[in-house]
N, C-alpha and C positions, 0 to 999 in steps of 0.2 A: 261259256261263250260270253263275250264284253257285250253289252248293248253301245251303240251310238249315239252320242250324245253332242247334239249341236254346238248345245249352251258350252260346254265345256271348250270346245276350241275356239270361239268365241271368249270367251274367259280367258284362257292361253294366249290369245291375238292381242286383249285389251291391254292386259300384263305387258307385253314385250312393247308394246307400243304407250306405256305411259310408266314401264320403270327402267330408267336408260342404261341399268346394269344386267338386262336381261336382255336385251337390244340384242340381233344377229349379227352388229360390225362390231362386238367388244373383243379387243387385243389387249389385255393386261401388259404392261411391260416396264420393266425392272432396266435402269440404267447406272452405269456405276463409272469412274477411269480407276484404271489398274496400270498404272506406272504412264509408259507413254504410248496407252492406247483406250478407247471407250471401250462400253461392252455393252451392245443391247439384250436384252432375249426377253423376247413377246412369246406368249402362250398360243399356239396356234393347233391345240388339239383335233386331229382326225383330216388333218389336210394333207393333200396330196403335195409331197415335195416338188412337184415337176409344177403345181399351181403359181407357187410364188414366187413374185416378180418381183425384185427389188432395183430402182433406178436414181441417179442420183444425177440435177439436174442444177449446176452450180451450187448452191451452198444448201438445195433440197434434198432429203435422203426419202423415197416414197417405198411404203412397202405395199404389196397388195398380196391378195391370198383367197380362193374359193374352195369350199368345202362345198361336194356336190354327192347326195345319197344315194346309192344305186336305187335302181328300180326293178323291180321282178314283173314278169307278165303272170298273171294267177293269183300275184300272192293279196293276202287280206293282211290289213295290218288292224293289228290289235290294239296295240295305239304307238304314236308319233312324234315325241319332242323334241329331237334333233331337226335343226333345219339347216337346210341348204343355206348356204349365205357366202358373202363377199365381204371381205376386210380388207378396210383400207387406214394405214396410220400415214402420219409426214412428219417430219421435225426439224429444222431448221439447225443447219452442223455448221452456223457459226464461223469465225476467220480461226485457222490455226490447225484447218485437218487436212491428213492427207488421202483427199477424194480419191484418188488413185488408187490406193492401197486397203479398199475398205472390203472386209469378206464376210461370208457367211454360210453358217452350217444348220443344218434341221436335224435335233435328234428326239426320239420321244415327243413329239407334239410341243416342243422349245424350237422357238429359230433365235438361232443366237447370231448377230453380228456383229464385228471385230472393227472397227473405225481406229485408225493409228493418226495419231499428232504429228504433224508435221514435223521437220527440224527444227524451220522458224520458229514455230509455237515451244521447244522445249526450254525449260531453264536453262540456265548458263552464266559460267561465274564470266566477269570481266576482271581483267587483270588491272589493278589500280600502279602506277609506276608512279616513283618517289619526283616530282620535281627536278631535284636537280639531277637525276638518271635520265630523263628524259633526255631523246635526242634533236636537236634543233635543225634549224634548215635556215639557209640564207641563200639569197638569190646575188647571182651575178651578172652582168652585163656580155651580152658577145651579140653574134651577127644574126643568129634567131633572135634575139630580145633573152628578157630574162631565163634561166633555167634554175632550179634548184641543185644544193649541194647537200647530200647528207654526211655529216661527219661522227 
């Protein structure tokens, strides 16, 4: 049987509160574009899919996510390092996406979301025309005023 030991969660508390990579809102997340779409996927180990929220609030994309521990009535626990917690990321999606079209899957404690580029934002050749291939246009005179002619 464990003894209890104060100092030790106290230890535990001071850690998570003065190394900000043990902190209860760390979302790792891995960003990449793959042709003409982003791709996020944050590590969201031990979350309930139905937890998280994802909303996107003109050019905001917010994610949120709680991870909450069941509770037993009797049980002792032996000891506790998972904690309950809230994550929240934001990121700033910039002109050239198509907010509309932005989705997301949770597999494995990965939520991966799929941000597609807009049409505007994709490349695109422009057609350069030779000078004198080029078509002109001259105005003529009638009872509206000028009109153009293409010839």
């Amino acid at each position: 049987m464990a003894n209890y030991d104060p100092f030790r969660d106290l230890d535990r508390l001071a850690s998570s509160l003065f190394d900000p990579r043990r902190g209860p809102r760390r979302m790792p997340m891995d960003l990449y574009r793959d042709g003409d779409h982003y791709v996020l996927s944050a590590d969201l180990p031990g979350i309930d899919p139905g937890s998280v929220d994802i909303d996107v609030d003109g050019q905001l994309l917010t994610i949120r996510a709680e991870r909450t521990l069941p509770e037993g009535e009797g049980v002792k626990w032996i000891t506790r390092e998972r904690e309950a917690a809230s994550f929240l990321r934001q990121l700033n999606l910039g002109q050239g996406i198509d907010t509309e079209g932005i989705a997301a899957t949770y597999d494995n404690g990965v939520l991966t979301v799929t941000i597609p580029v807009s049409e505007r934002a994709k490349p695109r050749k422009v057609q350069v025309v030779a000078a004198g291939d080029a078509p002109t246009i001259r105005a003529h005179e009638s009872a509206e005023g000028p009109q153009p002619i293409d010839q």
